[in-house]
DOMAR-373425 format. One line per field, with one value per residue: x, y, z of N, C-alpha, C in turn; residue number from 1. Coordinates in steps of 0.2 Angstrom, whole numbers, plus 2048, in hexadecimal, padded with zeros to 3 digits. Each point is the difference from the previous one (the first is absolute). Example, Ala and Ser with C-alpha at 12.3 -4.5 7.8 and 13.67 -1.06 7.14 Angstrom:
2
n_x: c(842, 7FE) .
n_y: c(7E4, 805) .
n_z: c(827, 7FC) .
ca_x: c(7FC, 804) .
ca_y: c(806, 806) .
ca_z: c(800, 801) .
c_x: c(804, 7FC) .
c_y: c(806, 805) .
c_z: c(800, 803) .
seq: c(1, 2) .
***
This chain:
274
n_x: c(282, 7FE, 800, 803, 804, 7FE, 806, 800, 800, 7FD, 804, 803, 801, 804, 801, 803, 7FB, 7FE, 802, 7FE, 7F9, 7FF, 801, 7FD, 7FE, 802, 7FF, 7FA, 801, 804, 7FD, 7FB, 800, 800, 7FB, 7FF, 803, 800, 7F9, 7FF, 801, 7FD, 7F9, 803, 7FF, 7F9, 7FD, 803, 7FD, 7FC, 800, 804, 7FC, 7FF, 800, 805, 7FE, 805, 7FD, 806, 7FD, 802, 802, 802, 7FE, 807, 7FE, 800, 802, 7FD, 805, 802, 7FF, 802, 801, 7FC, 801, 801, 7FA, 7FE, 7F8, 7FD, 805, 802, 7F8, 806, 805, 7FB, 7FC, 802, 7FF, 805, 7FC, 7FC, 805, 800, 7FC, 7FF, 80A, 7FE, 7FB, 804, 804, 7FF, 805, 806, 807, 801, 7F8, 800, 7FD, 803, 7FF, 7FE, 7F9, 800, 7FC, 800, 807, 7FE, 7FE, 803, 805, 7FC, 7FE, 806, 801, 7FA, 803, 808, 802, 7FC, 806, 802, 7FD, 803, 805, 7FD, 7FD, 807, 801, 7FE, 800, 806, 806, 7FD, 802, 803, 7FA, 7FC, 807, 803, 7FB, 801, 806, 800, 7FE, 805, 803, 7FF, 800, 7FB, 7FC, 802, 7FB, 7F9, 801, 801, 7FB, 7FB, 800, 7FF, 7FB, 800, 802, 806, 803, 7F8, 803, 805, 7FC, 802, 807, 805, 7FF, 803, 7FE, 7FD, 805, 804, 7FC, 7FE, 804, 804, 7FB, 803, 803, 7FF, 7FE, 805, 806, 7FF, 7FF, 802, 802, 804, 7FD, 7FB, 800, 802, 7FD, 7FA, 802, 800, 7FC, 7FE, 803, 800, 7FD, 7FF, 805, 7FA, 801, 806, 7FD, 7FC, 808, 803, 800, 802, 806, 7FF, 7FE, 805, 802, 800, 7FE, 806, 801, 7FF, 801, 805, 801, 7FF, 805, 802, 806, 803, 801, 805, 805, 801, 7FB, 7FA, 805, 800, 7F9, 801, 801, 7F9, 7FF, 801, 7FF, 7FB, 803, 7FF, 7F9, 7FE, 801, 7FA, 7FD, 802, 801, 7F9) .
n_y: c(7AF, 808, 804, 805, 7FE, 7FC, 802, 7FB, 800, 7FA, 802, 7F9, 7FE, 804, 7FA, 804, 804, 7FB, 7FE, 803, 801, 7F9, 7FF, 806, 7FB, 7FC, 800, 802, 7FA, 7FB, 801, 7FD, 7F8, 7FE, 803, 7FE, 7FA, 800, 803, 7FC, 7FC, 805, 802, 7FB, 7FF, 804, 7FD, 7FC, 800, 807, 7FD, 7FF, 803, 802, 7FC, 801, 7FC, 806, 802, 7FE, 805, 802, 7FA, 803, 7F8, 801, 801, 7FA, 804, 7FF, 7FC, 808, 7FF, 807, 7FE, 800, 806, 801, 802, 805, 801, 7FF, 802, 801, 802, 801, 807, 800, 7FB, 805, 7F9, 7FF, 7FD, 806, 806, 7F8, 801, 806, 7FE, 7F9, 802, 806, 7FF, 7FD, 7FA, 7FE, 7FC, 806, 803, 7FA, 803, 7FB, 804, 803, 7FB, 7FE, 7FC, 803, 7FE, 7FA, 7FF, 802, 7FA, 7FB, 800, 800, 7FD, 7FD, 801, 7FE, 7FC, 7FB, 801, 804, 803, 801, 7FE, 806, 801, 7FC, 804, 806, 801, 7FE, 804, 806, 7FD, 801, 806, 800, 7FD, 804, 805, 800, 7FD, 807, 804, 7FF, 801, 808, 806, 804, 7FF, 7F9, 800, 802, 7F8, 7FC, 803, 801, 7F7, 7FF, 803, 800, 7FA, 803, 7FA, 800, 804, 7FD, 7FE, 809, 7FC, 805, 7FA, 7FA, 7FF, 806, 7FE, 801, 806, 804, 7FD, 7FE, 804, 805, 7FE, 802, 804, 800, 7FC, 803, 804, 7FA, 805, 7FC, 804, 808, 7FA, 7FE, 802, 802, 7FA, 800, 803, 7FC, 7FC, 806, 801, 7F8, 7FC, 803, 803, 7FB, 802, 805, 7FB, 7FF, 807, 800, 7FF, 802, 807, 7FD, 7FE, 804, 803, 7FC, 800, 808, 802, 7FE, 803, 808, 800, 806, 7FC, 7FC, 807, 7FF, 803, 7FD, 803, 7FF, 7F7, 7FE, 802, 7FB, 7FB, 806, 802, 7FB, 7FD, 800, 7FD, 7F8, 802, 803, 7FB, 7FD, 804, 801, 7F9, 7FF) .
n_z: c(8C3, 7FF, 7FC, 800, 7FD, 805, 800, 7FE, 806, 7FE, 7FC, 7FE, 809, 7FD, 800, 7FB, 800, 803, 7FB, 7FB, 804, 803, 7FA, 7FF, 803, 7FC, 7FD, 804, 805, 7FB, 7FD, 804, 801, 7F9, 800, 804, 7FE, 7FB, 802, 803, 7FC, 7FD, 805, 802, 7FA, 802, 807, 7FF, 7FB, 802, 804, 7F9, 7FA, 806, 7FE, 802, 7FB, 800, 805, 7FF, 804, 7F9, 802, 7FC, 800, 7FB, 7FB, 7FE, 7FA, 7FB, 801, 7FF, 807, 7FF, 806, 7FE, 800, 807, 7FB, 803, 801, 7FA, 800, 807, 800, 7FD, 800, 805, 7FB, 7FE, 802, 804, 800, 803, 802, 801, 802, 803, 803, 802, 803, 805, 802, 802, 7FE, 806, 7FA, 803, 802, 800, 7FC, 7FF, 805, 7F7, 801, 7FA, 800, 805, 7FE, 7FC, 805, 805, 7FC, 7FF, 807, 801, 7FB, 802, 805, 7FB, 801, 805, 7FD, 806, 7FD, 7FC, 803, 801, 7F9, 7FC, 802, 802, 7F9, 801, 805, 7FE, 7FA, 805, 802, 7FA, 7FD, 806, 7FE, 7FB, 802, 807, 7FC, 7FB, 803, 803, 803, 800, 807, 7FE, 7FD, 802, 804, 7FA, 7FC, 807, 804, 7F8, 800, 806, 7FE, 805, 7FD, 800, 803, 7FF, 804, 803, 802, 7FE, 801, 7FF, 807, 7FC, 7FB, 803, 806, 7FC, 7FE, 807, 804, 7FA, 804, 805, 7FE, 7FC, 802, 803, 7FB, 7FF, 7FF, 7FF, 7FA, 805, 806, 7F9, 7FB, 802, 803, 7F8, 7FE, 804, 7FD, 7FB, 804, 802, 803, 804, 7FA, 802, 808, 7FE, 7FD, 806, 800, 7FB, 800, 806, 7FF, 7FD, 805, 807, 7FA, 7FC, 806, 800, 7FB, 801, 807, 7FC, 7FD, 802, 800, 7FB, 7FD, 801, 803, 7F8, 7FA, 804, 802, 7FA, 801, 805, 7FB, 7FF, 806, 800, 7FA, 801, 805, 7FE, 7FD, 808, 804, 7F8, 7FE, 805, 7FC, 803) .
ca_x: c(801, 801, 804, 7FC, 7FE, 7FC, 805, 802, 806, 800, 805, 802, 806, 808, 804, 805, 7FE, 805, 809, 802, 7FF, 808, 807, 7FE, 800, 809, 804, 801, 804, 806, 801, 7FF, 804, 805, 7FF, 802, 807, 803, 7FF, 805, 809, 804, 800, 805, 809, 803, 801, 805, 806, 801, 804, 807, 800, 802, 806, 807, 804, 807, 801, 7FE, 800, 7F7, 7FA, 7FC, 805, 7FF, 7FB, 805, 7FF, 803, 803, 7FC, 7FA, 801, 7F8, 7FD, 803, 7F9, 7FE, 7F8, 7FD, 7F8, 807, 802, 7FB, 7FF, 809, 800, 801, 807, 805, 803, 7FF, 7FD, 805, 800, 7FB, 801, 802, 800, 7FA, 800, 806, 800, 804, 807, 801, 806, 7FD, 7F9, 7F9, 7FF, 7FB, 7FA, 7FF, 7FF, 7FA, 7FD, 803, 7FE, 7FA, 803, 803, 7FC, 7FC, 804, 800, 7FD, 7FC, 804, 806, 7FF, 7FE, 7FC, 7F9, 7FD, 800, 7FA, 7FA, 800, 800, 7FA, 7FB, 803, 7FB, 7F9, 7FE, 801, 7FE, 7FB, 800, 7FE, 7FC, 7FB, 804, 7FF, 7F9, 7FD, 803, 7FF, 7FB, 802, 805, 806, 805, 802, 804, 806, 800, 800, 807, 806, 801, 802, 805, 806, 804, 7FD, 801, 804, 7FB, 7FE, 803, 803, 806, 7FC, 7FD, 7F7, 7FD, 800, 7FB, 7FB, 803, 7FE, 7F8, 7FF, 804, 7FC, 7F9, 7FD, 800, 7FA, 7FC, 804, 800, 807, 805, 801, 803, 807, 803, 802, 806, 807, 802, 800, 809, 801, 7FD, 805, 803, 7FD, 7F8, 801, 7FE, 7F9, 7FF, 7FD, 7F8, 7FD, 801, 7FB, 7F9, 7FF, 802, 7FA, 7F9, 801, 7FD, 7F9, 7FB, 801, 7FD, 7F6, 801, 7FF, 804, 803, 806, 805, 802, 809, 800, 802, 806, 801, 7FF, 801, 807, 802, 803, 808, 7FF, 7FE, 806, 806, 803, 803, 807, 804, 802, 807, 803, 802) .
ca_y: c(807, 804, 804, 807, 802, 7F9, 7FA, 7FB, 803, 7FB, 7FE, 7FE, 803, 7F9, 7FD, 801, 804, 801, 7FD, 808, 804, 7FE, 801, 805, 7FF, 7FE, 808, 808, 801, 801, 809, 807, 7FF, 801, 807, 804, 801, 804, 806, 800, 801, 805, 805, 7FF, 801, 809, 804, 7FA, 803, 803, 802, 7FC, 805, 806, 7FD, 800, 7F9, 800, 801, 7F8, 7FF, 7FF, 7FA, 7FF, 7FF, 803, 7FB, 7FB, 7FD, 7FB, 802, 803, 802, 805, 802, 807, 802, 801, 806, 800, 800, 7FD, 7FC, 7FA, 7FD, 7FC, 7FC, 7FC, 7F9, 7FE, 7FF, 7F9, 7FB, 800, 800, 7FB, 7FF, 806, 803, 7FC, 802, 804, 7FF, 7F9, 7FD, 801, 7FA, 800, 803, 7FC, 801, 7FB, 7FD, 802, 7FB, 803, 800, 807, 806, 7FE, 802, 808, 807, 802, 808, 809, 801, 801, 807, 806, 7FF, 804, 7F7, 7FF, 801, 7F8, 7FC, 800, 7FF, 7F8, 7FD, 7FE, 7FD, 7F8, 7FB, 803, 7FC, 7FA, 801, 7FD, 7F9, 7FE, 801, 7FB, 7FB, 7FD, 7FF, 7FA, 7F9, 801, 807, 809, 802, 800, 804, 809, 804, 7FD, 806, 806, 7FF, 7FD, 807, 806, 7FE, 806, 801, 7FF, 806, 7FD, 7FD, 804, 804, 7FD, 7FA, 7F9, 7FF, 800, 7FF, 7F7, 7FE, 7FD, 7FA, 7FD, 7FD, 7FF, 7FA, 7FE, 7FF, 7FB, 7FC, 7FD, 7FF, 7FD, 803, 7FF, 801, 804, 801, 7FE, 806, 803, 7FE, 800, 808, 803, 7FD, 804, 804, 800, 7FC, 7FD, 7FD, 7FA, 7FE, 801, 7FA, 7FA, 801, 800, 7F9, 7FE, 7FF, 7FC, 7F9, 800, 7FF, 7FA, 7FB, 7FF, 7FB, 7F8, 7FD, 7FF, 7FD, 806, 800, 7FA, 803, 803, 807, 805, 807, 807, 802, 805, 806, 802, 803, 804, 805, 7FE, 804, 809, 802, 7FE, 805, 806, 7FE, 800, 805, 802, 7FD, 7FE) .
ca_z: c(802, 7FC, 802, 800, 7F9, 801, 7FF, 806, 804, 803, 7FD, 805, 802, 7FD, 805, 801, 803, 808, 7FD, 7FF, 808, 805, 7FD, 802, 806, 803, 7FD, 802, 805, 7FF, 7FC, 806, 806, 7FD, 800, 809, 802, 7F9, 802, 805, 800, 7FB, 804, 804, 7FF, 7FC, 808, 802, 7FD, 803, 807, 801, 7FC, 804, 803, 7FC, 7FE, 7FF, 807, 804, 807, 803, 7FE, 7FB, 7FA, 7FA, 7FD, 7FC, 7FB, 7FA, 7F9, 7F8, 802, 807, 802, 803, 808, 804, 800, 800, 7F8, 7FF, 7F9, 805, 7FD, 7FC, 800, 807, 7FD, 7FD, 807, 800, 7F8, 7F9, 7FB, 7FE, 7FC, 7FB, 7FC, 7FA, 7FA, 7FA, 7FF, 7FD, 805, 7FF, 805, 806, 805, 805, 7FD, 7FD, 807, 801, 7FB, 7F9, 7FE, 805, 7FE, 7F9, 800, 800, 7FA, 7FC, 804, 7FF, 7F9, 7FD, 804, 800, 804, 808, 807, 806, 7FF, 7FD, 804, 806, 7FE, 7FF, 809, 801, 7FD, 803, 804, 7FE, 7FD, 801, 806, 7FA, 802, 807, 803, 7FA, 801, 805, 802, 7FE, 804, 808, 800, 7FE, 805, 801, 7FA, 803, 805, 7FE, 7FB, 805, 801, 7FF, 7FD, 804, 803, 800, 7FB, 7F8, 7FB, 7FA, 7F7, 7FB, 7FE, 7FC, 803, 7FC, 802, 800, 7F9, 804, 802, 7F9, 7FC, 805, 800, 7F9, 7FD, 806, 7FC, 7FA, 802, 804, 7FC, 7FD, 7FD, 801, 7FD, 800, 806, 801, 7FB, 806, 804, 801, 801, 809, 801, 7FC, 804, 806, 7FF, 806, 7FD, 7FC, 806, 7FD, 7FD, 802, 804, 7F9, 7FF, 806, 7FD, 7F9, 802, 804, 7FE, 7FF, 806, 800, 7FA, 7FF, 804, 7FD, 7FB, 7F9, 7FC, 7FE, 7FD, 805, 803, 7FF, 7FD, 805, 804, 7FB, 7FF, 805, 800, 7FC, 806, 800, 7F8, 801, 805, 7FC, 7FB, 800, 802, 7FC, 7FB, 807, 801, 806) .
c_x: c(803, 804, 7FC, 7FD, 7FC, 806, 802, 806, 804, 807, 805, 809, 806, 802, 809, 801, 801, 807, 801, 801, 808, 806, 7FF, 802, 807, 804, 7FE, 803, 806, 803, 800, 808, 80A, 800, 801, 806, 805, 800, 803, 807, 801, 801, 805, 806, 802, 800, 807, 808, 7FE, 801, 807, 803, 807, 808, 806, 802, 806, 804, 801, 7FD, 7F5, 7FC, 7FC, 807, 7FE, 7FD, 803, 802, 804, 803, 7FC, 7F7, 7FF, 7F8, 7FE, 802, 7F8, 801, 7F8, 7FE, 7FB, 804, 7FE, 7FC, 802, 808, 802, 802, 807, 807, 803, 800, 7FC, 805, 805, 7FB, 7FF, 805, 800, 7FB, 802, 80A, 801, 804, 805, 800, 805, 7FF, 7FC, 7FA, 7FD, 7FC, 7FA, 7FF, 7FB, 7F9, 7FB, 805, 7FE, 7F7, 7FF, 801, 7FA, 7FB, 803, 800, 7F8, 7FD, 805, 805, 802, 800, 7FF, 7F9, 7FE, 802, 7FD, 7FB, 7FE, 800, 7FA, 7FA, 800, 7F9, 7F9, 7FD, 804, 7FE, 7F9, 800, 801, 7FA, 7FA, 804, 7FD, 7F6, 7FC, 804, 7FC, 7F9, 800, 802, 807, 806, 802, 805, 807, 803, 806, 808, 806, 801, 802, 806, 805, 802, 7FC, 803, 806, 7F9, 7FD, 806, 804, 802, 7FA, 7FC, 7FA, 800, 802, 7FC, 7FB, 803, 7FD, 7FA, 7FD, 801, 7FB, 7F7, 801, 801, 7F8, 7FA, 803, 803, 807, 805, 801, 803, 808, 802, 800, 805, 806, 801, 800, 808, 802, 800, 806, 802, 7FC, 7FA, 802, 7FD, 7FA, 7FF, 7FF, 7F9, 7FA, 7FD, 7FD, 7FA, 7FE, 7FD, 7F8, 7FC, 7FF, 7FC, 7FA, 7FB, 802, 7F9, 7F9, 7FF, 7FE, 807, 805, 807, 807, 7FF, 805, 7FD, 801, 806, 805, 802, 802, 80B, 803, 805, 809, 801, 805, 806, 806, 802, 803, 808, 807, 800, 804, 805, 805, 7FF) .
c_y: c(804, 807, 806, 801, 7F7, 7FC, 7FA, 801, 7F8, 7FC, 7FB, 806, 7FC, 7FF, 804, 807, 801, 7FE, 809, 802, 7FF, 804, 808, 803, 801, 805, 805, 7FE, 801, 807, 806, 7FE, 804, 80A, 803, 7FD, 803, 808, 801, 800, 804, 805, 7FF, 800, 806, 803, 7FB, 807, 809, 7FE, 7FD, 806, 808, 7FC, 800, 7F8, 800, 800, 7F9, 7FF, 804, 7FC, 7FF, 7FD, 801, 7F9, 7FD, 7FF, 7F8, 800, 801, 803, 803, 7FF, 809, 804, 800, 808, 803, 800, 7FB, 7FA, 7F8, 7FA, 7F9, 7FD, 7FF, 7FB, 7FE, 800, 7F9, 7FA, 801, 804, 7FE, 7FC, 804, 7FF, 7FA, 800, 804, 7FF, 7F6, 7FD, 803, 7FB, 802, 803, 7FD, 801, 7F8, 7FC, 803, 7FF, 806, 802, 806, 807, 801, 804, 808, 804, 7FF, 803, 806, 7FF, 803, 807, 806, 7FF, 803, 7F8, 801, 802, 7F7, 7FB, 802, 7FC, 7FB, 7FC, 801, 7FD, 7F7, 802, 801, 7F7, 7F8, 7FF, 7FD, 7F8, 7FD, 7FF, 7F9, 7FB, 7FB, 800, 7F8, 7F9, 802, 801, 806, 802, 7FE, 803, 808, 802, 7FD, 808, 804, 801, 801, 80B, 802, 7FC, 802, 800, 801, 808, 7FC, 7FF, 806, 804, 7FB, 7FA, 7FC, 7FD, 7FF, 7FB, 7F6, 7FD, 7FF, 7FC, 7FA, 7FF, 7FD, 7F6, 7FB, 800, 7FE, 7F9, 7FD, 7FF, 7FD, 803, 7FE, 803, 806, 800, 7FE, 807, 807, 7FF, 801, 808, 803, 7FC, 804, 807, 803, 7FA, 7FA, 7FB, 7FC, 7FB, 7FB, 7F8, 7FC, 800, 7FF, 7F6, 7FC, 7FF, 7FF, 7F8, 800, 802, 7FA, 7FB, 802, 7FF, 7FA, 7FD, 7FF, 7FA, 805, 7FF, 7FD, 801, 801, 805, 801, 804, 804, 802, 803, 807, 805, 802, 805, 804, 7FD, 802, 809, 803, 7FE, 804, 806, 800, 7FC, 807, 803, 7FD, 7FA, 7F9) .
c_z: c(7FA, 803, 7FF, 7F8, 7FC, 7FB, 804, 803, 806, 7FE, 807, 800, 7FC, 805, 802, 804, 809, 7FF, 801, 804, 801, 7FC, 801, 807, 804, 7FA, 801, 806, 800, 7FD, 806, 806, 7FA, 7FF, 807, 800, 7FC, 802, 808, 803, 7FB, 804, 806, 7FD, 7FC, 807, 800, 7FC, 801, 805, 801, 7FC, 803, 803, 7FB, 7FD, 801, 806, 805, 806, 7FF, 7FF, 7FA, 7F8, 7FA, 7FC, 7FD, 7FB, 7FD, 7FA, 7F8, 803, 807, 804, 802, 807, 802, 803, 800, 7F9, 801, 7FB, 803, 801, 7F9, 802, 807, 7FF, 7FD, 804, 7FF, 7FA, 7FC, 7FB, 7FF, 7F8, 7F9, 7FB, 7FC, 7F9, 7FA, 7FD, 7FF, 808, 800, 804, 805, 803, 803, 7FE, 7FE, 806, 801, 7FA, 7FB, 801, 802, 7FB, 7FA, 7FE, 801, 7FC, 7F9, 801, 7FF, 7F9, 7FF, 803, 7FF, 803, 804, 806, 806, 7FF, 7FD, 807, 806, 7FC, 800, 80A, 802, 7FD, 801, 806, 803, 7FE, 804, 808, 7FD, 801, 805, 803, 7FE, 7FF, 807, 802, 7FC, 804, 806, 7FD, 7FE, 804, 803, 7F8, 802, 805, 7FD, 7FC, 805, 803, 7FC, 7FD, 807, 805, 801, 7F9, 7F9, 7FD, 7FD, 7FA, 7FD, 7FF, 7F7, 800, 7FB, 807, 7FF, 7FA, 804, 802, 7FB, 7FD, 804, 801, 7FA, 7FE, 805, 7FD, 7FE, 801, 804, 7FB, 7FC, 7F8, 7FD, 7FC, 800, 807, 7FE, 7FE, 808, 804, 7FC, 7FD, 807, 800, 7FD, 804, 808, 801, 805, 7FB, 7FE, 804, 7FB, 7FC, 807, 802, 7FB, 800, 805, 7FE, 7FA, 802, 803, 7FB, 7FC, 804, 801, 7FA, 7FF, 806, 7FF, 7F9, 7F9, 7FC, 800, 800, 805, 801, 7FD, 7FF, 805, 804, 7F9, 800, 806, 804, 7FA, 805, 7FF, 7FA, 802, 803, 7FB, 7FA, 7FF, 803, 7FB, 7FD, 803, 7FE, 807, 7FF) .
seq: c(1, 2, 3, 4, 5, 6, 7, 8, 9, 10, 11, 12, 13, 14, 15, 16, 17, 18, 19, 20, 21, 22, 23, 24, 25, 26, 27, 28, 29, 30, 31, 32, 33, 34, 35, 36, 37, 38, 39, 40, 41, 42, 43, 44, 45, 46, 47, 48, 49, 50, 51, 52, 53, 54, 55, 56, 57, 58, 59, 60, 61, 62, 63, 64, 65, 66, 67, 68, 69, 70, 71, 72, 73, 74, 75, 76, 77, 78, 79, 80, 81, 82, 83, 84, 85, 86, 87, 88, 89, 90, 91, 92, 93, 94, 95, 96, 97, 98, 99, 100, 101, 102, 103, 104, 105, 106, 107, 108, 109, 110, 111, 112, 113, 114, 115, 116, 117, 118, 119, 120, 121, 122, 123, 124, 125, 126, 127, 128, 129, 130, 131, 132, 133, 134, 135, 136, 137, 138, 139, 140, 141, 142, 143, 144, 145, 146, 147, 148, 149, 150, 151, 152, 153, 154, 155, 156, 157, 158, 159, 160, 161, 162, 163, 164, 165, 166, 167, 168, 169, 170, 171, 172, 173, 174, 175, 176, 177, 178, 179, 180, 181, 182, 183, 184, 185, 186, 187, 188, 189, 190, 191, 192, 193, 194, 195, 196, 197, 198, 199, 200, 201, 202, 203, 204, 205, 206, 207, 208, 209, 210, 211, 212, 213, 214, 215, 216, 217, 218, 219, 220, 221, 222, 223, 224, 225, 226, 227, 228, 229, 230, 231, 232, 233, 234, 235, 236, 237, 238, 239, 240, 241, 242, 243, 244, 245, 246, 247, 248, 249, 250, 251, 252, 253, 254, 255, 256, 257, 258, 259, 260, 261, 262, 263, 264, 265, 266, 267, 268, 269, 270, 271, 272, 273, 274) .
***
């Protein structure tokens, strides 16, 4: 067969080619399901904050409480404007978050129950964009979880389906609580650390599921969960090549690698001195 200009146009199809489709496929999903809900909740929390805006904060009997701040980190009053769109978000621990990014720890304010690793990332975002940490700790949040709705999706289409991935994407973006994963807080960057440790693992990939898990211990003090879970599925895939006979080798590497998450929590709980 030729072509219009009698070139042979018979060329075989690459095989990785429907591979692309798919990956295409499952990232424009998650980018559109990540884009209506970002766009969504922004336009809610600029009618959320107009209509609390007309109220008196300082008046205790009008239902409307005055905004909390942190030590060395005033939250914003709630006042109208297009402002809101952005310092709606800056509420409760995220400044918290904030003020450890840009001002560091104090050991006698409690701050030391918000693990490093999420503040750490923030302040080399405001460094690099001007020294602007809520703008950089929206960036760094959303682009987590943007990016960690990517590994779900392609995490669960290769155990499941595409359709059980789409609806895993769907559910886990419009569940009550997902706006924490676009506000300020380490939440969305956990959630990527964790699936992150979870792919890989399954791919037996062992030394980026340990290195994941224990910056998700680093993260929040839940990732430490991430070693036994680690270690299960170090054992179970053990038993299942052993059983084909594809491999002779123990399980330590992997269970190794896999107690990086207690690592990861003990380091941070020695640098405290705890």
């Amino acid at each position: 067969m030729t072509g219009a200009e009698g070139i042979p146009n018979d060329r075989p199809v690459r095989a990785e080619e429907p591979e692309r489709a798919r990956i295409r496929r499952g990232v424009a999903y998650c980018l559109t399901v990540f884009l209506a809900v970002r766009i969504t909740l922004g336009v809610l929390g600029l009618l959320a904050t107009a209509l609390l805006a007309p109220y008196r904060q300082d008046v205790p009997d009008s239902g409307i409480p005055v905004p909390v701040d942190v030590p060395g980190w005033p939250a914003p009053p709630t006042s109208p404007g297009w402002s809101n769109a952005v310092t709606a978000w800056e509420r409760f621990d995220a400044l918290w978050f904030l003020r450890v990014a840009d001002q560091g720890y104090d050991p006698d304010d409690g701050s030391a129950v918000f693990f490093p690793l999420y503040p750490i990332i923030v302040r080399v975002v405001s460094v690099a964009i001007g020294d602007h940490p809520l703008a950089a700790g929206l960036l760094v949040s959303n682009a987590a979880f943007a990016a960690a709705l990517l590994v779900l999706y392609f995490l669960t289409a290769s155990e499941r389906s595409e359709r059980v991935a789409r609806r895993a994407v769907l559910y886990a973006a419009v569940f009550p609580t997902a706006f924490f994963f676009l506000a300020p807080y380490s939440e969305s960057l956990f959630l990527l650390l964790s699936l992150t440790a979870l792919w890989a693992a399954r791919r037996r990939r062992w030394a980026g599921a340990g290195i994941a898990g224990g910056l998700a211990a680093l993260t929040r003090s839940p990732g430490v969960l991430l070693a036994p879970a680690l270690a299960v599925e170090a054992v179970l895939q053990r038993r299942e090549r052993r059983g084909v006979g594809e491999e002779r080798a123990g399980p330590w590497p992997a269970l190794a690698w896999s107690a990086l998450p207690v690592l990861g929590l003990v380091a941070y709980l020695a640098w405290w001195g705890i």
